[in-house]
C-alpha positions, 0 to 999 in steps of 0.5 A: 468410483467418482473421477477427478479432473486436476491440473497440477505441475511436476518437480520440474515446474511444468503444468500437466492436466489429467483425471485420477479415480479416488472415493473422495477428493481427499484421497485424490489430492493424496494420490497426486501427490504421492506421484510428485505433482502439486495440485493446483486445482481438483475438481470432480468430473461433472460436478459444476463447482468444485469443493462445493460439497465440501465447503457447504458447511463452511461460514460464508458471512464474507460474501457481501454486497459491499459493492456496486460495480465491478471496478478492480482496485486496491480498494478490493485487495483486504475484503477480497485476500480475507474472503481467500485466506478463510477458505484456504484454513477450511482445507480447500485448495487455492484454485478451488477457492478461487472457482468457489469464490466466482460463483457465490460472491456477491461483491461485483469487483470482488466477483470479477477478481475472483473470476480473473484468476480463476481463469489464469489457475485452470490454465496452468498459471500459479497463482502469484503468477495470476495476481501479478496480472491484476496490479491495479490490485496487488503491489509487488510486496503482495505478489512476492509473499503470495509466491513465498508461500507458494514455494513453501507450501504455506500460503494459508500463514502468508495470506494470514499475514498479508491480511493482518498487514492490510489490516494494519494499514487500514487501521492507521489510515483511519487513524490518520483521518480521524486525526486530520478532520478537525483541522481540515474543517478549520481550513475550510471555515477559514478559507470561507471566512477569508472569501466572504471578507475579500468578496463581500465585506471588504470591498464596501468598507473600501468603497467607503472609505474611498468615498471619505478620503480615507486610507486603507491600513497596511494589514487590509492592503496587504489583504487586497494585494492577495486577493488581486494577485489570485485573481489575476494571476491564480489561473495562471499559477494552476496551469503551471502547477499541472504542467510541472506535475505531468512532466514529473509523472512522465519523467518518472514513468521512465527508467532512468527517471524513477531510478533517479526519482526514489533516490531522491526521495529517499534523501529527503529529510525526515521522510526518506529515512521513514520510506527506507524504513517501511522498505527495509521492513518489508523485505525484512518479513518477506526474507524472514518468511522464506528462510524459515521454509526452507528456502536458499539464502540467494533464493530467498534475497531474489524473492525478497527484492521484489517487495522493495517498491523503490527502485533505488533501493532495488538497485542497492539491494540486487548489487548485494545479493550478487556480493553475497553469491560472490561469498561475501557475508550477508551483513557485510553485503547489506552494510554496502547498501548504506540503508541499515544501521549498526543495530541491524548489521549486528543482528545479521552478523550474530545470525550468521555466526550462530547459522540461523538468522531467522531469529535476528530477523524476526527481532529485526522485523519487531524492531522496525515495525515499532519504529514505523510505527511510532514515526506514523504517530509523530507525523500525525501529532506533526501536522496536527499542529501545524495545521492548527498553527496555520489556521489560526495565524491565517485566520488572525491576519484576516481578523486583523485586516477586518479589525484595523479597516473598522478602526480606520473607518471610525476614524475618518467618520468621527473626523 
């Protein structure tokens, strides 16, 4: 009878190693968890890929070569989740998925990940503990719903989701592009057709009308001013803006200084309630996934927090989570964060009230996805046009300066 080798963690949390005799695979994943352990990874002794046999079947069309080196970024994140999540829904286990993925992937960062947390699993790591590891390649919302999923046995459903949400993303970066090329080639052409003007035509037509004793107008001065200002003092405005934006990064890089840096951002106009509502949602659908496996209310709100990237939000959110132990309602614990409106706090109360807020989250999470959404749209068309409008006032001063030294020219040669 074949033997397999498994490691697995018991009802108390703690990684075990050992080797269980069963026909198939199947049958020893069954018989592990028939003695309370959670399999992690099992694999048949000798064999040098696990699940290899089981998963020759399986459609591997996402083992490409996408990529040319071994550079782990967010860039890795969706192809590579999408390649985990389709192994997953043929039945085969995550450390065995990871061990499959190491091997046949093509993609060299996709391959080096695969290959990274593969080595964390057979050590006894989860998952979710391994890609908290990698965060130049999952955020803290990523990690938070991958341990979800692990708590509630249903990773496969939350890979599904984490993949669509990237998906999403993508989608609206794209969209974001798509909709920023042509203004930014107007700003391109008009910053070339401003430096052929103040660096070739502009200089001769002064030159001449020096040599006729005439003056320059007040819009092609105002041009010339510019263009000295920027030479001359150009540099000098660069090293300053460097240096301002370093001692930002370092003061944000402290504790107190991002604390102090989120809540800041979040006050802005405009883009502060955007970011709150991109928070809110994503703690909202991480709170939402948890419940409804089963998880406790102060369980669930500790894993959810995490989701939460700003820190200032963090805060609020962790000081209601303690209200909430304390026995306060939840929508009376979140009223005091400040960052959910009345519609939200009376979805909360009437979950509360009927002992399922499942549902009201789940209305919620439709809710503010809408609203992100169509904030995302406004912004585009915002800037869209504000882009053009200056392009096309930029490129009318220039045109007037052009125009009036032409004019002035006229003058004084007919004079």
């Amino acid at each position: 009878m074949p033997v397999f080798k498994y490691s697995a963690r018991d009802a108390s949390g703690a990684s075990t190693r050992g080797e269980v005799e069963a026909v198939s695979r199947k049958l020893a994943v069954r018989k592990l968890s028939a003695q309370g352990l959670k399999p992690i990874s099992v694999a048949e002794s000798g064999s040098k890929l696990a699940g290899a046999k089981k998963s020759e079947g399986l459609s591997l069309s996402f083992l490409t070569k996408s990529g040319k080196s071994g550079k782990l970024d967010g860039n890795v994140t969706l192809p590579f989740l999408s390649a985990l999540k389709e192994l997953l829904a043929c039945g085969v286990q995550a450390g065995d998925a990871l061990q499959l993925m190491s091997a046949r992937l093509n993609d060299p960062s996709q391959k080096r990940l695969a290959n990274v947390l593969w080595d964390d699993v057979r050590q006894g790591r989860s998952l979710s503990e391994a890609c908290r590891k990698q965060t130049q390649v999952f955020d803290d919302s990523m990690v938070s719903l991958i341990e979800a999923g692990e708590a509630t046995g249903n990773l496969n459903n939350v890979l599904g989701r984490l993949v669509a949400n990237l998906e999403e993303a993508k989608a609206i970066k794209g969209k974001l592009s798509a909709a920023m090329a042509y203004p930014s080639f107007l700003i391109v052409v008009a910053f070339g057709l401003v430096l052929l003007f103040l660096f070739f035509l502009l200089p001769q037509i002064e030159g001449l009308l020096a040599s006729l004793g005439g003056d320059l107008p007040l819009s092609t001065k105002v041009l010339i001013g510019l263009a000295d200002f920027a030479l001359s003092y150009g540099w000098l405005i660069v090293i300053a803006g460097l240096f301002g934006v370093t001692a930002l990064l370092s003061w944000r890089r402290t504790k107190a200084g991002r604390l102090r840096f989120d809540d800041i951002i979040l006050g802005l106009p405009l883009l502060g309630h955007f970011l709150r509502d991109v928070q809110v949602l994503r703690m909202v659908q991480v709170l939402s996934l948890l419940l409804e496996n089963g998880i406790t209310m102060v369980q669930s709100l500790q894993m959810s927090e995490r989701s939460l990237t700003n820190h200032a939000m963090r805060k609020r959110f962790v000081e209601a989570r303690g209200k909430v132990t304390e026995g306060s309602s939840l929508s009376s614990a979140f009223k005091g964060t400040g960052y959910l409106d009345g519609m939200a706090l009376d979805i909360f109360t009437v979950g509360e009230n009927t002992g399922n807020v499942v549902p009201g989250l789940k209305q919620l999470s439709r809710q503010y996805s809408e609203r992100v959404d169509k904030a995302i749209k406004s912004f585009i068309g915002v800037v869209s046009i504000g882009v053009l409008i200056f392009v096309f006032l930029f490129v009318g001063l220039v045109a007037l300066g052009i125009i009036s030294a032409v004019f002035q020219l006229s003058g004084s040669l007919s004079g």
